[in-house]
MARMARZA-441249 format. One record per atom (N, C-alpha, C): x, y, z; residue in one letter. Coordinates in pm, whole numbers, padded with zeros to 5 digits, always signed. Atoms other than C-alpha are relative to their C-alpha. Layout:
<nodes>
XYZa
...
</nodes>
This chain:
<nodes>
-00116+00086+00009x
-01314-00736-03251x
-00015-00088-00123x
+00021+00083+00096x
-01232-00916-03541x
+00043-00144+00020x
-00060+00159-00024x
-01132-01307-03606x
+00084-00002-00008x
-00181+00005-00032x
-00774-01221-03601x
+00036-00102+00030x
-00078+00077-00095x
-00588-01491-03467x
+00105+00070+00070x
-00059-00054-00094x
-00359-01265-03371x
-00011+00102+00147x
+00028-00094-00086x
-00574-01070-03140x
-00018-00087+00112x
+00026+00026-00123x
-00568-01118-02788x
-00096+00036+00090x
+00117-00046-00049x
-00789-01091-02533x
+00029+00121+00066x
-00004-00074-00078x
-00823-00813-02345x
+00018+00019+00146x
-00021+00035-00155x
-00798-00900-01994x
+00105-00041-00023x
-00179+00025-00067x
-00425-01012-02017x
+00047+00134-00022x
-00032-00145-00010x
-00380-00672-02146x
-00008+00099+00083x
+00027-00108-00075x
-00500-00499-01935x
-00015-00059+00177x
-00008+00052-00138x
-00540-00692-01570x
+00111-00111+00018x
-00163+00084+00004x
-00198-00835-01478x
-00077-00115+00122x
+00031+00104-00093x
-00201-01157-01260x
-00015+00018+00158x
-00025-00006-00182x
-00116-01008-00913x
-00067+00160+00011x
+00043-00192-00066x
-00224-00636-00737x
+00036+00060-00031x
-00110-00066-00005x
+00076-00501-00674x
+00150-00056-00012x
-00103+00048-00023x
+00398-00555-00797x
+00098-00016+00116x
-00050+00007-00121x
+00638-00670-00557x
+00077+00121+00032x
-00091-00161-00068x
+00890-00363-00552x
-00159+00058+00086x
+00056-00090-00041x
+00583-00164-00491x
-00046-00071+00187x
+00071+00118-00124x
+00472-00455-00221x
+00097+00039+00092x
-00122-00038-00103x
+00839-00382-00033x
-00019+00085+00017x
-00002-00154-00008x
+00775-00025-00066x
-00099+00031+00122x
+00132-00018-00096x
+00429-00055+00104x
+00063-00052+00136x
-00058+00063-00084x
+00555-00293+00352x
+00090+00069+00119x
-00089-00075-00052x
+00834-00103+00445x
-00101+00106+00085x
+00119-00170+00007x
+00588+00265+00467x
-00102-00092+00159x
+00152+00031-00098x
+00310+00076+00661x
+00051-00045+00120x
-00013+00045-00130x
+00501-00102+00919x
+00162+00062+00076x
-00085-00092-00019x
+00822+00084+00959x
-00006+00157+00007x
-00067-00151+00019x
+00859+00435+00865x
-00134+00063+00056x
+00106-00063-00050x
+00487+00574+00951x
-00011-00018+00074x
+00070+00031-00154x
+00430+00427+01288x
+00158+00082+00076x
-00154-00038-00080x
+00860+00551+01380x
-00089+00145-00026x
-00003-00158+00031x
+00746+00875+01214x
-00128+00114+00072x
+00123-00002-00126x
+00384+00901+01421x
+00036+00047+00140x
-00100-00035-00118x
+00609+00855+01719x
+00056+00092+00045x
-00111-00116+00020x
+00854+01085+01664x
-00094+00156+00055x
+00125-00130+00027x
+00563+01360+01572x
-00030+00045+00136x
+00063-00023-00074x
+00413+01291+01854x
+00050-00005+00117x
-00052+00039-00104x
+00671+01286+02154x
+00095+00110-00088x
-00078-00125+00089x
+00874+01577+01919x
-00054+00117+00089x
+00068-00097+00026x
+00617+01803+01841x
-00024+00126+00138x
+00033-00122-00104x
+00509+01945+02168x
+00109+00081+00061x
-00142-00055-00016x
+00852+01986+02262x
+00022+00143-00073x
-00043-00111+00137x
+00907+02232+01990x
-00092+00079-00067x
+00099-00092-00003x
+00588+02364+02030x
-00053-00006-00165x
+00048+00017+00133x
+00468+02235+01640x
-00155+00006-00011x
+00172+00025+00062x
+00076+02332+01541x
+00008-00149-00074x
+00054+00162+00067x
-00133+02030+01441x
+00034-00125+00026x
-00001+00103-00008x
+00015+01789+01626x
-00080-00148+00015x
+00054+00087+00015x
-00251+01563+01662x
-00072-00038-00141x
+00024+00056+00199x
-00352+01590+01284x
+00097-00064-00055x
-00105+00084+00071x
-00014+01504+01175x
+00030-00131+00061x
-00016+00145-00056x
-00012+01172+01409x
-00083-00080-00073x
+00114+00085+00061x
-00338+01097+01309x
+00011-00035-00197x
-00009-00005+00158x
-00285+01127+00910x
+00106-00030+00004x
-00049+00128-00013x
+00026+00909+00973x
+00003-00111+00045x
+00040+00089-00053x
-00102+00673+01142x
-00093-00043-00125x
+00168+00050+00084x
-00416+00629+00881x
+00085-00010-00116x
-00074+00072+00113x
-00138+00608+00602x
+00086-00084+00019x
-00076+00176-00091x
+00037+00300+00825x
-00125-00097-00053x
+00113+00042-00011x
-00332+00197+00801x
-00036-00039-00136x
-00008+00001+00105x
-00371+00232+00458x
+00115-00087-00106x
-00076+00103+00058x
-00076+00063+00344x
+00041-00141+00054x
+00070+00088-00003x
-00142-00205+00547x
-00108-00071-00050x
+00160+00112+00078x
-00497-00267+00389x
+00049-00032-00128x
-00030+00039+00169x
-00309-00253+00043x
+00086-00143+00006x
-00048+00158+00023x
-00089-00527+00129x
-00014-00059+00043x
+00070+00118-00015x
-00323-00740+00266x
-00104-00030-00112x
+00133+00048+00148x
-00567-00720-00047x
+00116-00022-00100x
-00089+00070+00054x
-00228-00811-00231x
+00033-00115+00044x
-00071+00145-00044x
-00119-01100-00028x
-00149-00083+00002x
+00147+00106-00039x
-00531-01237-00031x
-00028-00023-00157x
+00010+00057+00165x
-00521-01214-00427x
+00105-00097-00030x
-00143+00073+00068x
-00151-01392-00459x
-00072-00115+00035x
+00078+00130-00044x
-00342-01641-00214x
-00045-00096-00099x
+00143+00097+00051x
-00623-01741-00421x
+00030+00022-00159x
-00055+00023+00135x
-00389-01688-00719x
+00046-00172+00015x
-00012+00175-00015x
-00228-02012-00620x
-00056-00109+00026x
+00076+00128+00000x
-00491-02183-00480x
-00110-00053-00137x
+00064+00065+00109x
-00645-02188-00836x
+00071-00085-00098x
</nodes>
């Protein structure tokens, strides 16, 4: 790096202030506590009906991506946290 003045640092470039932007935050939100646990449901009170292989894989591997986008937007809402409390 040179003495530029015009050079910046690298860390604003490249590590933004928050996780996840918020669209993506609604998106998750939405996914994790809506649509995967209805769609789990469904699967799983469907499926046998209609005689579908794998129903307990496909519950389980929507359920664990309910799970999953839950943990993402709680390690977003624990960084915004301790964004503000600095």
């Amino acid at each position: 790096m040179t003495d530029n003045p015009t050079d910046t640092p690298a860390s604003t470039d490249i590590a933004p202030d928050w996780l996840i932007p918020s669209r993506v935050y609604d998106i998750l939100k939405w996914l994790g506590l809506i649509v995967f646990p209805a769609l789990a449901l469904f699967v799983g009170a469907v499926g046998p009906a209609w005689g579908w292989p794998y129903i307990d894989a496909i519950v389980t591997t929507l359920n664990a991506l309910g799970t999953l986008c839950g943990m993402l937007i709680g390690a977003s809402a624990i960084k915004a946290k301790y964004d503000l409390a600095a």
